[in-house]
C-alpha positions as CSV (number, residue, x, y, z in Angstrom):
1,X,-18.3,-19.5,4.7
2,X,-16.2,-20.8,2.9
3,X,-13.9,-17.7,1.7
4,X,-13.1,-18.0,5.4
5,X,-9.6,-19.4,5.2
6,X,-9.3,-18.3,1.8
7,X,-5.4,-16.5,1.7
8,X,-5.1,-13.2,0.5
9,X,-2.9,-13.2,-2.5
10,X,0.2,-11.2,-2.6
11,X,-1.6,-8.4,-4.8
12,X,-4.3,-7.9,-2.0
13,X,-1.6,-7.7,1.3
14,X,0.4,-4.8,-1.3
15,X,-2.6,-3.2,-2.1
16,X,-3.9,-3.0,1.9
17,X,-0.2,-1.7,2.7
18,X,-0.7,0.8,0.1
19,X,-4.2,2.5,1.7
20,X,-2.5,2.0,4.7
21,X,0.4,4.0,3.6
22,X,-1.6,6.6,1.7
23,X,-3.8,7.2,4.9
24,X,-1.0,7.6,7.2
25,X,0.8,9.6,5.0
26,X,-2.2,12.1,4.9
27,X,-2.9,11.8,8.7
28,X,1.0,13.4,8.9
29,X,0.9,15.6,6.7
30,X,-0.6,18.1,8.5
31,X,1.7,17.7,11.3
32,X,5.5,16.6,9.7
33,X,5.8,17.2,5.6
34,X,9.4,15.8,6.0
35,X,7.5,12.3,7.2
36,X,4.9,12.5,4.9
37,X,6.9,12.9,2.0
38,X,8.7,9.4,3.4
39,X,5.3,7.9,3.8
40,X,4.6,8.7,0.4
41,X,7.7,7.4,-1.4
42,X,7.3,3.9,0.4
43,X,3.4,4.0,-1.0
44,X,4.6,4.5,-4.2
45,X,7.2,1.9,-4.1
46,X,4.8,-0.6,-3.3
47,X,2.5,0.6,-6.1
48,X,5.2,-0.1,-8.8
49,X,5.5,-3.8,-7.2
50,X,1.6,-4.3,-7.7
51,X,2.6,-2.3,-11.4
52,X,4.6,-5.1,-11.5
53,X,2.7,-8.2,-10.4
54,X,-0.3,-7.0,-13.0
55,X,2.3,-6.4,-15.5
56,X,2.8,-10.3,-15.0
57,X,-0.9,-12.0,-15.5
C-alpha cells in the first residue's frame, strides 16, 4: 500500500520508454523499415542515458 505514491525514479520512466520504443519499433518493422530504423535509434539513445545514470551510482 504503501509503494502507492512511491515516484518512479528517472532510471525506471527511461527504461519503460525504452520497451516502449523497442516494441514499437518491432510492431513497424514489418510495415516501414525506414521508421523502424528511427524507432530504433531513439531506443538506443535512451539506452546510453540509462548507460549513463548506472555509470553514475
Amino acid at each position: 500500500m504503501f509503494g502507492l505514491f512511491k515516484k518512479k525514479t528517472e532510471r525506471e520512466k527511461l527504461m519503460d520508454l525504452y520497451k516502449k520504443k523497442k516494441e514499437e519499433a518491432f510492431n513497424i518493422s514489418k510495415v516501414d523499415r525506414k521508421k523502424s530504423d528511427q524507432l530504433e535509434k531513439e531506443a538506443h539513445d535512451i539506452s546510453v542515458k540509462i548507460d549513463a545514470i548506472d555509470s553514475k551510482q
